[in-house]
C-alpha positions in Angstrom: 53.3 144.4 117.0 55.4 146.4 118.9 57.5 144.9 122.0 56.9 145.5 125.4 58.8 148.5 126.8 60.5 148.4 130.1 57.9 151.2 131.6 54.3 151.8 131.3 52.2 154.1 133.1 49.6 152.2 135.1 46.3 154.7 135.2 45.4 155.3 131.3 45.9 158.9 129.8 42.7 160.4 127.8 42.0 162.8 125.5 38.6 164.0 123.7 37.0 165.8 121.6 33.7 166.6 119.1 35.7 165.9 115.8 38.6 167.0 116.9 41.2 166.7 119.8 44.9 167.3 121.3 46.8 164.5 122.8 50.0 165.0 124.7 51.7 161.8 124.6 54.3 161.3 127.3 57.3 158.5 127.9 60.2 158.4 125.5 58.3 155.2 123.6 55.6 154.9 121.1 52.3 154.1 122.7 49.4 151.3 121.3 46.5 153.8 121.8 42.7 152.9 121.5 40.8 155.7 119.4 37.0 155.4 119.2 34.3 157.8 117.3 30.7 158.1 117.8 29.2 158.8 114.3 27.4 162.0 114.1 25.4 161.7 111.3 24.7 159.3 108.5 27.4 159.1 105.7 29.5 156.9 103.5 32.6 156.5 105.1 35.0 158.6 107.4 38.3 159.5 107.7 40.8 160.1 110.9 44.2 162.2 110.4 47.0 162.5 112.7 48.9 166.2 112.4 46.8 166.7 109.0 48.0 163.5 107.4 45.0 160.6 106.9 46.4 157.7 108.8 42.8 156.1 108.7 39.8 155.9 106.3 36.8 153.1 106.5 34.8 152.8 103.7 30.8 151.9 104.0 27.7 153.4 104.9 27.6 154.5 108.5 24.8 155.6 110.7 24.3 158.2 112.9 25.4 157.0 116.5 27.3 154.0 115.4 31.3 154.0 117.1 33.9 152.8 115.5 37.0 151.7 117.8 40.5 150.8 116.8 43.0 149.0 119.0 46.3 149.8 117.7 47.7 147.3 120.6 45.6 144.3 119.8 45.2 145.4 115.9 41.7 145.5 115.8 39.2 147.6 114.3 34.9 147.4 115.3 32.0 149.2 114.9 29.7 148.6 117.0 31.2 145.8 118.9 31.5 143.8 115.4 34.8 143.1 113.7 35.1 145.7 110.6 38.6 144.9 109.4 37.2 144.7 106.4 36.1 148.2 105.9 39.1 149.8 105.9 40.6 151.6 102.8 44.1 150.0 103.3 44.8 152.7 100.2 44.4 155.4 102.2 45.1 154.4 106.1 48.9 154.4 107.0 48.0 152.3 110.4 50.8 153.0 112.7 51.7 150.3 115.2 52.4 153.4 117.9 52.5 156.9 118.2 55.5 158.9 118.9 55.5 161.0 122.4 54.8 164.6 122.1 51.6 166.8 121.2 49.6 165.8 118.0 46.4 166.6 117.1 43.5 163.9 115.5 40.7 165.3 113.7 37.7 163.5 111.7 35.9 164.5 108.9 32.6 163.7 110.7 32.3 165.8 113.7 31.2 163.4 116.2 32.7 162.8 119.4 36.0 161.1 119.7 38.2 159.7 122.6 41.6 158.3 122.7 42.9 156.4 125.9 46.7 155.1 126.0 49.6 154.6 128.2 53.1 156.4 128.2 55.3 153.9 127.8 59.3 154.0 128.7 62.2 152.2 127.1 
């Protein structure tokens, strides 16, 4: 886990998106973001990349309005409320315990819609 930084802002920044979205990430520190998808339609697993890299991939049948949430800050992954740690495709996903300030964009193979909430943080 990452340490604390000196700075953080206090209101959350958001960014969304149906499949896709830009975030502008501000501070001069990493942030511990929470990322969430609403499933679109039925499938077998789904995959999340960062700047056209896959950092994340869940394996298992999904259903159409189920939302998966990861909490890079507490390291926790649901769907639907319900620990799915297990589902992940540790092959594939390159977790990242922050992500760097700066513009980036996150795009999902399933185009449901997504939302990411974090704080800029300072050193």
């Amino acid at each position: 886990m990452l340490p604390r930084p000196i700075a953080r802002d206090t209101a959350p920044s958001m960014a969304g998106g149906a499949g896709t979205m830009k975030v502008m990430i501000g501070g001069t520190y990493a942030c511990r973001p929470v990322i969430a998808q609403t499933i679109k339609t039925a499938r077998t697993g789904v995959e999340w990349k960062m700047d056209g890299v896959v950092f994340f991939a869940l394996t298992g049948k999904l259903s159409a309005g189920q939302i998966i949430e990861m909490d890079t800050a507490k390291e926790r992954l649901t769907i639907d409320g319900v620990d799915a740690m297990s589902r992940i495709n540790y092959v594939k996903s390159k977790w990242r315990p922050g992500y760097t300030p700066g513009s980036h964009a996150i795009q999902s193979n399933d185009g449901g819609m997504m939302e990411m909430r974090w704080h800029a943080e300072w050193l």
